[in-house]
N, C-alpha and C positions, 0 to 999 in steps of 0.2 A: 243442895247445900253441901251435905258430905264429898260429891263428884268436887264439887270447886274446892274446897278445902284439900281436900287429895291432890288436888293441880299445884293452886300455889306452893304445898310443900313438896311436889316433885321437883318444879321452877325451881325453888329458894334451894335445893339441895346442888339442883346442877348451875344455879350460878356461881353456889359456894365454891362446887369441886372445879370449876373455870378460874375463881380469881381465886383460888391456891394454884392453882397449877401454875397459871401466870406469874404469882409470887415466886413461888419455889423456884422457875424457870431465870426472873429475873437475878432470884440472888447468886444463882449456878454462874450467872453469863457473866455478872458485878462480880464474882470471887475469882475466877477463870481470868479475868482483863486484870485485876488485882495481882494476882501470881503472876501472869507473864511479863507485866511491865516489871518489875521487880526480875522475875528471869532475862530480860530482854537488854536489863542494863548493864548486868552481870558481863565485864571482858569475856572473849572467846574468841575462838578463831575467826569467825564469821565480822566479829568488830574488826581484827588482825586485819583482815583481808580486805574489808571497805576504805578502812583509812590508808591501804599501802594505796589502795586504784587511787583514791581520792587525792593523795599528794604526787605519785606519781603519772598515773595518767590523768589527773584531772576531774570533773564533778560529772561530765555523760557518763565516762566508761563505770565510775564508780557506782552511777545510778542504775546503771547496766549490772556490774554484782550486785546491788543492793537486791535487785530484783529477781537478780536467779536464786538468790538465797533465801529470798521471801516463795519463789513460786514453791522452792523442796522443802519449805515448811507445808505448802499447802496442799503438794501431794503425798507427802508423810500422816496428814490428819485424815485425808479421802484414803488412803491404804490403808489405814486403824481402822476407820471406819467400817471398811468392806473385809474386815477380822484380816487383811493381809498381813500386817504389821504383826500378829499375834507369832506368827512363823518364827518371827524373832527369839520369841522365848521358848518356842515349844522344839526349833531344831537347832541345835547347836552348831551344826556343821555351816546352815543359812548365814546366824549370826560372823563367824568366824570368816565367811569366803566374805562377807561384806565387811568386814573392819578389816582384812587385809586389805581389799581393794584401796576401802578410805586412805590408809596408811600409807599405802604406796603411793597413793594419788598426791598426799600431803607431801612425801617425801619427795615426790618428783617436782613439785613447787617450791620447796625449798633448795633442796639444793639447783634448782634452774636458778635461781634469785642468787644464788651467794657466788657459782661459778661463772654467771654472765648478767652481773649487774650491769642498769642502765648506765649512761654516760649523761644521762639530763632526761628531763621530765618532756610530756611530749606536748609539744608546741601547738598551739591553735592550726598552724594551717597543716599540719603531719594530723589532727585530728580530723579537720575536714575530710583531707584525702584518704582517711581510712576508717569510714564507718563501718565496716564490716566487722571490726574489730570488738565492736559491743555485742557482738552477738559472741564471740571469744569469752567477754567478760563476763554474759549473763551468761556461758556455758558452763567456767570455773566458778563461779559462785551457785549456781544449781548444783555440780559437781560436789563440790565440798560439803554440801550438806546431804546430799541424796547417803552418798558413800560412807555418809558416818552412821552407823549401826546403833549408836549410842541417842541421837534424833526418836530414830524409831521405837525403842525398848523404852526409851521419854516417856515418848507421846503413850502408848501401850498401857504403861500405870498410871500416868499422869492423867489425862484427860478423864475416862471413866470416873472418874474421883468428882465430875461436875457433871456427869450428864445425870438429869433431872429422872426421877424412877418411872418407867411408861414413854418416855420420848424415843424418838424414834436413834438408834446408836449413828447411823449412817449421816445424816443431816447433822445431828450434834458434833459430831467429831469434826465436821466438814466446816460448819461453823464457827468455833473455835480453833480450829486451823486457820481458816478467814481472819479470826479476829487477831489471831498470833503474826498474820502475815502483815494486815495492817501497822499493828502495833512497832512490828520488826521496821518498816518501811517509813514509818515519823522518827523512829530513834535514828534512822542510818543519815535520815534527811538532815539533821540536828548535826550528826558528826558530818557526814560533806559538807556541812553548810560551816562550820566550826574550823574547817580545814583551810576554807577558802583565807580566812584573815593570813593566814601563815604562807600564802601561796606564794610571796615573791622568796621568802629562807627556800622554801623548798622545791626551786626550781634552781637553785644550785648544784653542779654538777656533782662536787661532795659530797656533800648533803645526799642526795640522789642516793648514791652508792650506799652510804652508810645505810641508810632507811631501806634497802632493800636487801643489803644484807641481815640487819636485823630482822629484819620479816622471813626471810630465807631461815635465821635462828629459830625462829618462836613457830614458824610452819614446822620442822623438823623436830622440833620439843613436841608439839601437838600428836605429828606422827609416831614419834615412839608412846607417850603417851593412855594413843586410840589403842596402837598396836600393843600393849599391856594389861590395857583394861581389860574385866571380865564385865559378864552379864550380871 
């Protein structure tokens, strides 16, 4: 009688510490998707840069950066993960070679855009014949986030702040990266798909011009920006 008494309250104890864990875990991953869409809506460069593809070259190439921007959120969360990200805070020298890069990389986007704006958006059959080009555009849109320093020192404070106490850090972070990249890739779907109504204004050759020299503005605002921040 004693033996089975001792049982059930081993059971009841470790079902307990099971559906708290679950709990605890659920509210971590409900708080984490709460905070990103709410950061995810927030303008930035990465919005900057989806809406210039999406009016200028159209909804593939767009979906092409929407996507490299989504994959350098996802290996920014698998580098926290595996403490790489931490380098960030702990050398300064790391931090600084990687925001100059960012910087530069911005700066070279912007001023590409303001000294050799398009003359018109690019046409259906100039897209056919140049699918290569998406791989261009999910390269600059990986680029752009990989290269910002400020991503990574993010993710660094930020996530920790929801991984559940005893979970494993590597899957968690991997996770919520996942769920950041998701998240990122319905907002961006929402703006190209938002772009499209406006597609015939902005396949005008003016228009054109303006819209990417302004983009060439607000990339070169970002770059000095990166390049001022500290840690």
């Amino acid at each position: 009688m004693g033996v089975c008494w001792l049982y059930r309250q081993k059971t009841a104890c470790y079902c307990e510490r099971m559906f708290t864990g679950d709990t605890l875990m659920t509210a971590s991953l409900l708080s984490f998707l709460l905070a990103i869409i709410i950061l995810t809506l927030t303008p930035g460069f990465d919005t900057a840069l989806i809406l210039r593809s999406a009016a200028a070259q159209g909804w593939q190439r767009a979906s092409a950066t929407a996507l490299g921007v989504a994959t350098g959120c996802l290996l920014w969360g698998i580098a926290v993960g595996l403490g790489l990200g931490a380098l960030l805070l702990a050398s300064e020298m790391a931090y600084n070679l990687l925001k100059w890069a960012g910087a530069a990389y911005l700066l070279y986007l912007g001023i590409k855009l303001l000294w050799h704006p398009r003359a018109q958006s690019v046409s259906m059959h100039a897209e056919a014949a140049a699918q290569q080009r998406h791989l261009a555009c999910f390269t600059r849109g990986l680029l752009g986030n990989l290269l910002n320093p400020k991503v990574g020192v993010f993710y660094v404070t930020f996530l920790p702040q929801f991984i559940p106490q005893g979970a494993s850090v590597p899957i968690w972070c991997s996770l919520m990266a996942l769920t950041h990249m998701l998240v990122g890739l319905a907002w961006s779907t929402v703006l190209i798909g938002s772009s499209h109504y406006f597609a015939e204004q902005l396949k005008r050759p003016r228009i054109v011009k303006i819209m990417d020299r302004l983009t060439g503005c607000v990339f070169i605002g970002f770059a000095a920006k990166l390049a001022l921040s500290r840690r």
